[in-house]
C-alpha positions in Angstrom: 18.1 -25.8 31.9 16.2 -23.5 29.9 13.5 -25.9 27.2 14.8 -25.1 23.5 12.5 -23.3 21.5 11.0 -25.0 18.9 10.5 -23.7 15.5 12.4 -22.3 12.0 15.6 -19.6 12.5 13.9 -17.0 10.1 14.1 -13.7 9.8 12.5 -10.4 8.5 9.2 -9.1 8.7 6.1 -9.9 7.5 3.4 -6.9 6.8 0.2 -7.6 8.5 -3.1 -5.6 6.9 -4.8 -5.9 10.9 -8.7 -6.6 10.4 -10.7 -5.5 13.5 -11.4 -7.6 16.1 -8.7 -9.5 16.8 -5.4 -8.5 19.2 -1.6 -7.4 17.9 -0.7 -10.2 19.6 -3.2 -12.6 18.4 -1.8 -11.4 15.1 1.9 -12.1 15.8 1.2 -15.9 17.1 -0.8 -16.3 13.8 2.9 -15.5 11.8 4.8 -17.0 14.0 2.7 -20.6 13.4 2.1 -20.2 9.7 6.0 -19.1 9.3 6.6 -21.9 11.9 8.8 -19.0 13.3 11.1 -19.3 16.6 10.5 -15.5 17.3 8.2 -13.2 16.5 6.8 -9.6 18.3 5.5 -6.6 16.4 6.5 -2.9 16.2 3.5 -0.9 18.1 0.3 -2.3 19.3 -2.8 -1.7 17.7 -6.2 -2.1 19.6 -8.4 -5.0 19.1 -11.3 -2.7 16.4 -8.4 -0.6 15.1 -7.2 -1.9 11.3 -4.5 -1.6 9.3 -0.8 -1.8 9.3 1.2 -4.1 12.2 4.7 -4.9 11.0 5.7 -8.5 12.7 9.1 -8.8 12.9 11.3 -12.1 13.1 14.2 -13.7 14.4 16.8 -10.9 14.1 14.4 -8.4 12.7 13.0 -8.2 16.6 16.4 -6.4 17.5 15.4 -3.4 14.7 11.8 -3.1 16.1 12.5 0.0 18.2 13.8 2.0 14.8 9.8 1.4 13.8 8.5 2.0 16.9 10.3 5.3 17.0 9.6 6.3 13.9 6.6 8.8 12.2 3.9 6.8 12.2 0.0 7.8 10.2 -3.6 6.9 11.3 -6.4 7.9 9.3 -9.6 7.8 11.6 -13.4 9.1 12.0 -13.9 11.0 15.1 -17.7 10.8 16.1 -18.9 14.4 17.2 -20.7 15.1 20.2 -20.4 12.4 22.3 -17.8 11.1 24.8 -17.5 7.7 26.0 -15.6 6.5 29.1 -13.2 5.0 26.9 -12.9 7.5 24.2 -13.4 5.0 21.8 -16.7 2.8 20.6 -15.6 0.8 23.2 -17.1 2.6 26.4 -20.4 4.0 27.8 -21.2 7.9 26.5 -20.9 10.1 29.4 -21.4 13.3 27.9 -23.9 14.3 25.1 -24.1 17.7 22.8 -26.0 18.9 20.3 -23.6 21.1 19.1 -22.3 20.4 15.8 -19.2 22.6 14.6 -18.6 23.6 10.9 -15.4 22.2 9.0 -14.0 25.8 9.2 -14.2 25.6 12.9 -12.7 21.8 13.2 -9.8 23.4 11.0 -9.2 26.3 13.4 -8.7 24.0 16.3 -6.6 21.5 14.7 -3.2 24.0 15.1 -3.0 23.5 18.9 -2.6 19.8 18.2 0.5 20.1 15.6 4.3 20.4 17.0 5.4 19.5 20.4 2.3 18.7 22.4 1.6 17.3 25.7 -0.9 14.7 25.5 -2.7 12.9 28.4 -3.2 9.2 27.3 -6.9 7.5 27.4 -8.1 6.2 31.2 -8.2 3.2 29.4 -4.6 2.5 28.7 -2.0 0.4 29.4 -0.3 3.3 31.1 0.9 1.6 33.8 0.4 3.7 37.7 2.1 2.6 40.7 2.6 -0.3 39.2 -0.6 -1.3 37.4 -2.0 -0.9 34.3 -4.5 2.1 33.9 -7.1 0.3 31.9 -7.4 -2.2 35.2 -7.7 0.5 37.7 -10.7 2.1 35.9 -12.3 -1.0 35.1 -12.5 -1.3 38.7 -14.2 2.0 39.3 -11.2 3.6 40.4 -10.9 7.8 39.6 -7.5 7.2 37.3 -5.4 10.1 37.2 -2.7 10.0 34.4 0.2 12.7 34.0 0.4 14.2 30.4 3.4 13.1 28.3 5.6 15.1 25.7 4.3 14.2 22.0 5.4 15.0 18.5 2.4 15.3 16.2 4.2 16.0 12.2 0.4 17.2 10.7 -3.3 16.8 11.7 -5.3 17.4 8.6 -9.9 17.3 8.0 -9.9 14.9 5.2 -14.0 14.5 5.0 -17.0 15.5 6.3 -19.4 12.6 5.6 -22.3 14.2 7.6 -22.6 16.5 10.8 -21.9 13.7 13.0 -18.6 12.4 11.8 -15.3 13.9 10.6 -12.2 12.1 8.8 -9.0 13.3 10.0 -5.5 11.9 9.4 -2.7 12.5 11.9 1.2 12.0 11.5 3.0 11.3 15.1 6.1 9.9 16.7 5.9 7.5 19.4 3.2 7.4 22.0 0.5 8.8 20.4 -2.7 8.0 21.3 -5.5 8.8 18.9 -8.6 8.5 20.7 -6.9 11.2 23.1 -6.8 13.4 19.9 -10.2 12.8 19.1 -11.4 12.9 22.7 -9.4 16.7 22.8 -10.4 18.0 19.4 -14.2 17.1 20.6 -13.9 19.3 23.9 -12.2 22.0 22.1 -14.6 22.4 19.9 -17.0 22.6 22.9 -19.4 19.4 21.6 -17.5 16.3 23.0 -16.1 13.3 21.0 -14.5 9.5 20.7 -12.6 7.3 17.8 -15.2 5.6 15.7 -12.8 4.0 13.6 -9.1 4.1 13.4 -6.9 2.5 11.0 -3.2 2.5 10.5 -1.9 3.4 7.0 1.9 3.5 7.0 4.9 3.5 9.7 8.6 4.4 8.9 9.4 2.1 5.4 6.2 0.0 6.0 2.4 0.7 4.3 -0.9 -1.0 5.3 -1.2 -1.3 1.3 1.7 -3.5 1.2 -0.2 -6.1 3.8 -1.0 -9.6 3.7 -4.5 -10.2 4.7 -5.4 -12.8 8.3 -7.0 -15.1 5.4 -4.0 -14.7 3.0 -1.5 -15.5 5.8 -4.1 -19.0 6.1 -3.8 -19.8 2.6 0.1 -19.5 2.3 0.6 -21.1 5.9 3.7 -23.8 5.9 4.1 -23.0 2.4 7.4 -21.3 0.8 5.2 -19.0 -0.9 4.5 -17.2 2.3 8.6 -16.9 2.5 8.3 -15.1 -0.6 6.5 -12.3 1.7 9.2 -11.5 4.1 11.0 -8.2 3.6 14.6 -8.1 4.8 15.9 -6.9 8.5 17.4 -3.9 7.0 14.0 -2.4 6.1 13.8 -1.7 10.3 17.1 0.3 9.7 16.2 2.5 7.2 16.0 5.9 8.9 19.6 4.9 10.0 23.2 5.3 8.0 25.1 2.4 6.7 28.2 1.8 7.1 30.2 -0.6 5.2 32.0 -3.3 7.3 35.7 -4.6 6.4 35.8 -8.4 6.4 37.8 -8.0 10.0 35.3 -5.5 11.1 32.3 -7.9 10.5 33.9 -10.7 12.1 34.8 -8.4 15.1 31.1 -6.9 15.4 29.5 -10.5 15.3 31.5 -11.2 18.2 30.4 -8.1 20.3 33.7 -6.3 19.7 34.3 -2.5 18.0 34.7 -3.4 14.4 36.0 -1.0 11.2 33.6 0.4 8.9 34.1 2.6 5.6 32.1 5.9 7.0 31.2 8.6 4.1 28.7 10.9 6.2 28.2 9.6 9.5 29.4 12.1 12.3 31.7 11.0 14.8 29.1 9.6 18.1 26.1 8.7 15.5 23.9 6.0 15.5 24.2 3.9 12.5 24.7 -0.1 11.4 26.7 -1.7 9.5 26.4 -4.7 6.9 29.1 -7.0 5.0 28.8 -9.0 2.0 24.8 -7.5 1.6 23.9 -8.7 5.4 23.1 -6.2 8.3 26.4 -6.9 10.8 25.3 -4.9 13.9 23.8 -1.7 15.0 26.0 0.8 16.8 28.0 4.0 17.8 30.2 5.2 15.2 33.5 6.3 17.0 36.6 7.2 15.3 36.4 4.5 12.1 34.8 1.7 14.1 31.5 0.9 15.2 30.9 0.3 19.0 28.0 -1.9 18.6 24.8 -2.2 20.6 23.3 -4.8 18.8 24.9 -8.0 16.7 22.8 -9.8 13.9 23.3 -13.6 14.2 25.0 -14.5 11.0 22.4 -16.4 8.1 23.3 -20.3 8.6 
């Protein structure tokens, strides 16, 4: 018999403001103990130096984490010009050097062939996962780690400073599966002088803003308090770049029970994705067929 897990039914999400040096998922067991939390994961990992936004989602909110995870997402990071490092981050051991420094006209020219439908090879070290392991592992281990590109929708790549020769600021919008130090890594050997992520930091990704983050030492001071309660935003903020439907009271009750359920539909096209909510809480997430909604995922009514 499976051990009950211990802890609060809560749900929502909590905005984290990551600082660097510390793991996405040291980050979610730090919410989940000072929300004393049943369940907690997070919508898109960020790497142990990288900063900024991780949204931790809770209880229910965990079943709207791919909507984020799927959704446009923006970085804002400093590339460091003419150097490459095995990891394409700060991370790894410079492999190649250059003393060629390109203007900002040039770095604008060559941003173009990074904006649209790309195909992007993600970073040696990776959790790209080949025959069966994970890529980061292999080349750790001296291995020659060939990965296959993978389709990529980058929104906008824009030069937003030019501190010195050395560095640039750039900001990139992308859908799911980005990588940045691959953009940075690219850019570098397009512009014929090499280059890695010096910093990286995530500023927004669908609904959610790093601005709007709690702070590691905030989250400390408010721990096992109900002011820290105060900070949850609702499950519905993961379903925002969906349609709501309005459930019947009949509807509801046959959605929470896994069944096809009536809905009041305005816009939504028969065979569209949308969810559905009843008396102000989300019901389920679905299939809108025919004045129901065939749903894929049910939301635990509130106790």
């Amino acid at each position: 018999m499976a051990r009950k897990r211990k802890g609060r039914d809560i749900s929502g999400w909590l905005i984290v403001d990551k600082p660097a040096g510390i793991t996405s998922t040291a980050v979610v067991n730090k919410v989940r103990w000072a929300l004393e939390a049943k369940k907690a994961g997070h919508a898109g990992t960020l790497d142990p130096e990288a900063t900024g936004l991780l949204a931790v989602a809770l209880g229910e909110a965990t079943k709207t984490v791919p909507y984020i995870t799927d959704a446009l997402k923006a970085y804002e990071f400093t590339v460091r010009l003419g150097q490459a490092t095995n990891t394409d981050d700060t991370e790894g051991e410079v492999i190649a050097q250059s003393d060629i420094r390109p203007s900002d006209d040039e770095i604008k020219a060559q941003l173009g062939q990074f904006i649209g439908d790309i195909q992007q090879v993600p970073p040696k070290f990776s959790a790209i996962k080949i025959d069966g392991q994970r890529a980061y592992k292999l080349a750790r281990d001296g291995e020659d780690v060939e990965i296959a590109a993978r389709p990529l929708w980058v929104e906008s790549l824009v030069l937003l400073d030019r501190p010195d020769a050395d560095h640039a600021v750039l900001e990139l919008v992308c859908g799911k599966g980005g990588y940045v130090r691959s953009v940075a890594r690219d850019l570098g050997e397009a512009l014929g002088c090499h280059g890695h992520v010096l910093t990286l930091r995530r500023i927004w990704s669908g609904p959610f803003e790093a601005s709007d983050g709690l702070s590691i030492e905030q989250i400390d001071q408010m721990a096992r308090t109900p002011e820290l309660d105060t900070h949850l935003r609702p499950i519905e903020d993961g379903l925002q770049d969906l349609p709501e439907l309005k459930a019947t009271a009949e509807g509801a009750t046959r959605l929470r029970n896994g069944n096809p359920g009536m809905v009041i539909a305005n816009d939504v096209e028969y065979g569209d994705e949308a969810w559905a909510s009843f008396d102000g809480e989300p019901v389920a997430v679905g299939i809108f067929r025919a004045g129901e909604l065939h749903p894929s995922r049910v939301f635990v009514k509130p106790a």
